[in-house]
DRENPA-594580 format. One record per residue (C-alpha): residue number from 1; x, y, z. Coordinates in steps of 0.25 Angstrom, whole numbers. Layout:
DRENPA-594580
@resi = NUM; xx = X; yy = Y; zz = Z .
...
***
This chain:
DRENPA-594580
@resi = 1; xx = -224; yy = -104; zz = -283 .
@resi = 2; xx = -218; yy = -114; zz = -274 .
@resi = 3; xx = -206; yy = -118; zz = -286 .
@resi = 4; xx = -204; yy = -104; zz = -284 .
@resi = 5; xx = -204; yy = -103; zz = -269 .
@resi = 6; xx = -193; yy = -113; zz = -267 .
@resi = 7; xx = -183; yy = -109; zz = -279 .
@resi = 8; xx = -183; yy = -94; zz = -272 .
@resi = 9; xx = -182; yy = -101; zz = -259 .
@resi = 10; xx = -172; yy = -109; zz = -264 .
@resi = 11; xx = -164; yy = -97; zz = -272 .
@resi = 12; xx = -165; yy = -93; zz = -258 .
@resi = 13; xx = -158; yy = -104; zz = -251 .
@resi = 14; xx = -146; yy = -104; zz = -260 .
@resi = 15; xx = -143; yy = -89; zz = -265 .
@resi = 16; xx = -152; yy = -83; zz = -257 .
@resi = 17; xx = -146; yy = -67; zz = -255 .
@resi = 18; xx = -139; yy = -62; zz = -242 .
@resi = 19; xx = -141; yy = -72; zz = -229 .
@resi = 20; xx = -153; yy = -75; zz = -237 .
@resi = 21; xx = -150; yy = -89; zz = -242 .
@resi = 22; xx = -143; yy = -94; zz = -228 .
@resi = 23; xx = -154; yy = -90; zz = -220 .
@resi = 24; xx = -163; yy = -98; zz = -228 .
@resi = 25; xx = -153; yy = -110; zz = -230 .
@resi = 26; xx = -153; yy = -109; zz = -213 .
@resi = 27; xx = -167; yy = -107; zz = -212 .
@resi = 28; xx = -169; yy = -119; zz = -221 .
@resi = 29; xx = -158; yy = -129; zz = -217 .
@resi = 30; xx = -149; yy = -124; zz = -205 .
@resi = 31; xx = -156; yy = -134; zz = -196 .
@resi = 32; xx = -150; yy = -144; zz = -205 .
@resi = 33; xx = -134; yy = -139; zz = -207 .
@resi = 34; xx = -127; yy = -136; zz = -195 .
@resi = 35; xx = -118; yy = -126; zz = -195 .
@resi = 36; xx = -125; yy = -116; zz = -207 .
@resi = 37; xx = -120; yy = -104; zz = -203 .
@resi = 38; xx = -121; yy = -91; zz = -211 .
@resi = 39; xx = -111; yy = -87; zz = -221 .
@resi = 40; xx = -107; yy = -73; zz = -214 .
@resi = 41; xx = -96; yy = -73; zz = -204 .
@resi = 42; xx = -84; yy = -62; zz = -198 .
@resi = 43; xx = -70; yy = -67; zz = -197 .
@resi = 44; xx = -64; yy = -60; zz = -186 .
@resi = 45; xx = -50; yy = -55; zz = -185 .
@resi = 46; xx = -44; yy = -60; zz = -176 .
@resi = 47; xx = -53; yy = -69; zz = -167 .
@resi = 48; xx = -48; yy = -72; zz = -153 .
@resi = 49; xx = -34; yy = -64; zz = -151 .
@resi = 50; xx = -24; yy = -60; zz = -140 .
@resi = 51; xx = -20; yy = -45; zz = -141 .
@resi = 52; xx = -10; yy = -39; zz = -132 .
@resi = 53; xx = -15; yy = -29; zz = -121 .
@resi = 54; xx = -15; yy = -17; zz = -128 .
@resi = 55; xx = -15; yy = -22; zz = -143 .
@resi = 56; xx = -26; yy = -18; zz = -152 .
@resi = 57; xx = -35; yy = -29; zz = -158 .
@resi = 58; xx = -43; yy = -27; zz = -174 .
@resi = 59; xx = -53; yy = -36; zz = -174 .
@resi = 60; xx = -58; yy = -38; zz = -189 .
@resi = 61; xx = -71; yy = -45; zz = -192 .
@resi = 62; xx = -72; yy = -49; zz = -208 .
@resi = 63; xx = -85; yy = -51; zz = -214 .
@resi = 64; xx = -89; yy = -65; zz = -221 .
@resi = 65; xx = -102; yy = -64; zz = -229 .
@resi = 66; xx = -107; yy = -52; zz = -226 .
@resi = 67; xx = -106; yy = -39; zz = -225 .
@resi = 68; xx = -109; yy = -30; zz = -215 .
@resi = 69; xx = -111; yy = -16; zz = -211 .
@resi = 70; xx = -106; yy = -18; zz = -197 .
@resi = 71; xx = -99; yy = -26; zz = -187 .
@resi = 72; xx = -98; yy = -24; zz = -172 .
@resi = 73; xx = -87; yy = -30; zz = -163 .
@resi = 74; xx = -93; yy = -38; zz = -151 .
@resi = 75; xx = -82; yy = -35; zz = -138 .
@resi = 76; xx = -83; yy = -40; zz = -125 .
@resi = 77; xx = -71; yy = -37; zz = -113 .
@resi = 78; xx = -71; yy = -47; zz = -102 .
@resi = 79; xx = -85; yy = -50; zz = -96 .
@resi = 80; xx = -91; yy = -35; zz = -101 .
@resi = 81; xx = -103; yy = -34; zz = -112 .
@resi = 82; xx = -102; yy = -35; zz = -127 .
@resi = 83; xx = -98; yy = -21; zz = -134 .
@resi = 84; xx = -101; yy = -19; zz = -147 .
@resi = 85; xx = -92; yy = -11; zz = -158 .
@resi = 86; xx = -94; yy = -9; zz = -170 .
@resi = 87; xx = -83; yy = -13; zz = -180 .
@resi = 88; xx = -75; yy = -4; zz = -191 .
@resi = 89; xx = -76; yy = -8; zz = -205 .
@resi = 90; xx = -64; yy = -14; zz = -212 .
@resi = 91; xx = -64; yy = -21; zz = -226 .
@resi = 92; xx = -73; yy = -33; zz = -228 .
@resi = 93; xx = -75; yy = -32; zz = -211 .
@resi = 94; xx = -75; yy = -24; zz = -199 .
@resi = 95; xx = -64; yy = -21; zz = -188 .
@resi = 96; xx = -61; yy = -17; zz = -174 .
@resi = 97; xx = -50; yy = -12; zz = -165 .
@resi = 98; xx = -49; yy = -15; zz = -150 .
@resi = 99; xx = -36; yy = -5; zz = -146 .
@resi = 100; xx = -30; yy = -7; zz = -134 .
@resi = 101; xx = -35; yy = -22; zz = -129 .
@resi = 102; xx = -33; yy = -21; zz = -114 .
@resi = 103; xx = -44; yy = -35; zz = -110 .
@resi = 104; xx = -49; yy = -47; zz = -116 .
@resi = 105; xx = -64; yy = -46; zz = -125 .
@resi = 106; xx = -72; yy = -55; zz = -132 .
@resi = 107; xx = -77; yy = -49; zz = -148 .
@resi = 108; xx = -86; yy = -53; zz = -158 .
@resi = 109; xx = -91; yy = -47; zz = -172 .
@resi = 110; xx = -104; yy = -45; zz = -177 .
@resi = 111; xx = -109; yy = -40; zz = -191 .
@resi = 112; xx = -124; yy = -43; zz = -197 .
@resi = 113; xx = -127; yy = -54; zz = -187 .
@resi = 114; xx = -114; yy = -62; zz = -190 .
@resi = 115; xx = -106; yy = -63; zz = -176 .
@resi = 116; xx = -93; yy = -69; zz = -174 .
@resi = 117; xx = -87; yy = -78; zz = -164 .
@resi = 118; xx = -82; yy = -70; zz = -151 .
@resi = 119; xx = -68; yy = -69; zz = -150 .
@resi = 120; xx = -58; yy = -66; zz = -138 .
@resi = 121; xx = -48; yy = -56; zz = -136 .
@resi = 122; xx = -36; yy = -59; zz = -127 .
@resi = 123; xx = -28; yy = -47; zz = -121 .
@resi = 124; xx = -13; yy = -50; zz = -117 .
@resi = 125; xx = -2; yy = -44; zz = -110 .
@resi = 126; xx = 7; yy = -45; zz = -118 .
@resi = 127; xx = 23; yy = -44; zz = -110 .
@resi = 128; xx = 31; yy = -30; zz = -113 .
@resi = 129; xx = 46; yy = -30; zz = -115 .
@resi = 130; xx = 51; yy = -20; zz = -102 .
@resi = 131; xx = 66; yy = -21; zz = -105 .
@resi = 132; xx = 76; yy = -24; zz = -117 .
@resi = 133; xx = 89; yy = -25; zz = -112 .
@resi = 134; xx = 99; yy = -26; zz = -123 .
@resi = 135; xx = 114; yy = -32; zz = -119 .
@resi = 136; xx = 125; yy = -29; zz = -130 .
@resi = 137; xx = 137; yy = -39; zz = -132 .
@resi = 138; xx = 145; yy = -32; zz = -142 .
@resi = 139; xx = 154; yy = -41; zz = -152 .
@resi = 140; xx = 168; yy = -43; zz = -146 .
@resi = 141; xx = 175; yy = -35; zz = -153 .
@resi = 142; xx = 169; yy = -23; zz = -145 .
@resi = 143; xx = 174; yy = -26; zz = -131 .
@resi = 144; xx = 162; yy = -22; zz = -126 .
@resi = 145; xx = 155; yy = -28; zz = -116 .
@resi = 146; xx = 141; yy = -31; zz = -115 .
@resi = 147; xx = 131; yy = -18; zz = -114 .
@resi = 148; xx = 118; yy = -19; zz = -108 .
@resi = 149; xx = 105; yy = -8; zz = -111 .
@resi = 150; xx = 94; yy = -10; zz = -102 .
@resi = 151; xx = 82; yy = -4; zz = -110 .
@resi = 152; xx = 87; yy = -6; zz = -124 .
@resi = 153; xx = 82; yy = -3; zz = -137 .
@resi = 154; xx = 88; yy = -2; zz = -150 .
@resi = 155; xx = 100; yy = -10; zz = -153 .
@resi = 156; xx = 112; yy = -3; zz = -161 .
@resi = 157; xx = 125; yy = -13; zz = -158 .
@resi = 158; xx = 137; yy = -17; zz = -165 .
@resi = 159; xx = 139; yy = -28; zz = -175 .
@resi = 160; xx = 138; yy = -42; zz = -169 .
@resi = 161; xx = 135; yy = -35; zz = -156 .
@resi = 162; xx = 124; yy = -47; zz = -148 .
@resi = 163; xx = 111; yy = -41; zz = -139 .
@resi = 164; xx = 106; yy = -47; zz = -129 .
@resi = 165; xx = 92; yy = -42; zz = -126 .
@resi = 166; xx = 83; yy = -44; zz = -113 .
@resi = 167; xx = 70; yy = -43; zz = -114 .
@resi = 168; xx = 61; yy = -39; zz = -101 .
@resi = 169; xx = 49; yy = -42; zz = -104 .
@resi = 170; xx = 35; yy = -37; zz = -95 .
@resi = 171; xx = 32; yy = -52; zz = -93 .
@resi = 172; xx = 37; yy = -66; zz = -96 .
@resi = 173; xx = 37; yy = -70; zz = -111 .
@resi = 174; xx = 35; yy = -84; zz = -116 .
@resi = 175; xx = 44; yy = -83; zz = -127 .
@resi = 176; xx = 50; yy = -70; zz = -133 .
@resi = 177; xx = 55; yy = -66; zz = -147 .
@resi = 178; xx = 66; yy = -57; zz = -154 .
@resi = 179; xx = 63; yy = -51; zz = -168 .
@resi = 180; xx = 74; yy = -45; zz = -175 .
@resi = 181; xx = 74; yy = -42; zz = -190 .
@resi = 182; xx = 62; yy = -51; zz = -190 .
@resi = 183; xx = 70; yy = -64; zz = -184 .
@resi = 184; xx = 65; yy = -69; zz = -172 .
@resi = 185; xx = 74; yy = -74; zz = -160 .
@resi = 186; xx = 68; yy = -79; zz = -148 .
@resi = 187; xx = 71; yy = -73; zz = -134 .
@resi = 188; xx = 76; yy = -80; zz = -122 .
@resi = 189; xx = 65; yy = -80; zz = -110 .
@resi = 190; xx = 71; yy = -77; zz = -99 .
***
């Protein structure tokens, strides 16, 4: 009986079904291997982020070794309580939408007892362009002198024709970008 005893126990142990076999393992021998975690986890997409006020933000939580019927989404806005949400099913994980950020929160994701690490969300004004001034200087063989639109939009010129742009932006920019048929050409700060 004993024989007995100690193979089941130690079937157990090794293939033991569902949680089964580490729960027993960590019963046995966790005081003895550090770090012996459990081989269920939830990646979440996309962690810590900086959203622009206004953007919309997906949050995806992906199940690892396990499957669960549910998840909820753990959300916290400055120095208010936990809510609680529960989160939309989506593939091999669950989902959620925030529309609209207008302040900074905190999240975590739980499913079946496994929680993730808390993650933080950053809102960001983001600058605004106010004015695009657009000065023409037509090719030479024109006559024509430069021609300034205040409030310009859509470019239609002659060949060889240069435009200068000025761009008024809401607030100063650290660095600015132009993308035209997918080439890039920094702006001058000024």
């Amino acid at each position: 009986i004993t024989t007995g005893a100690a193979l089941v126990l130690l079937y157990l142990l090794i293939a033991g079904p569902g949680m089964m076999n580490f729960g027993l393992r960590n019963l046995f021998a966790g005081w003895a291997v550090d770090g012996l975690l459990p081989p269920q986890s939830i990646a979440v997409t996309p962690g810590d982020q900086s959203v622009r006020r206004g953007a919309n933000l997906r949050i995806i939580g992906t199940m690892q070794g396990f499957d669960p019927e549910r998840a909820v989404i753990h959300v916290r806005n400055g120095n208010r309580d936990w809510q609680e949400v529960p989160m939309v099913a989506s593939g091999n994980g669950f989902e959620f939408t925030f529309f609209s950020m207008q302040e900074p929160m905190n999240y975590y994701i739980t499913a079946s007892g496994v929680r993730t690490p808390e993650y933080q969300v950053q809102v960001v004004d983001v600058p605004s362009i106010e004015n695009i001034s657009l000065t023409y200087h037509y090719p030479e063989w024109t006559s024509r002198e430069p021609e300034t639109v205040e409030r310009g939009g859509d470019i239609q010129v002659l060949p060889e024709t240069r435009v200068e742009l000025t761009v008024t932006t809401s607030a100063p920019l650290q660095q600015g970008q132009l993308v035209l048929n997918k080439e890039e050409q920094a702006l001058a700060l000024t």
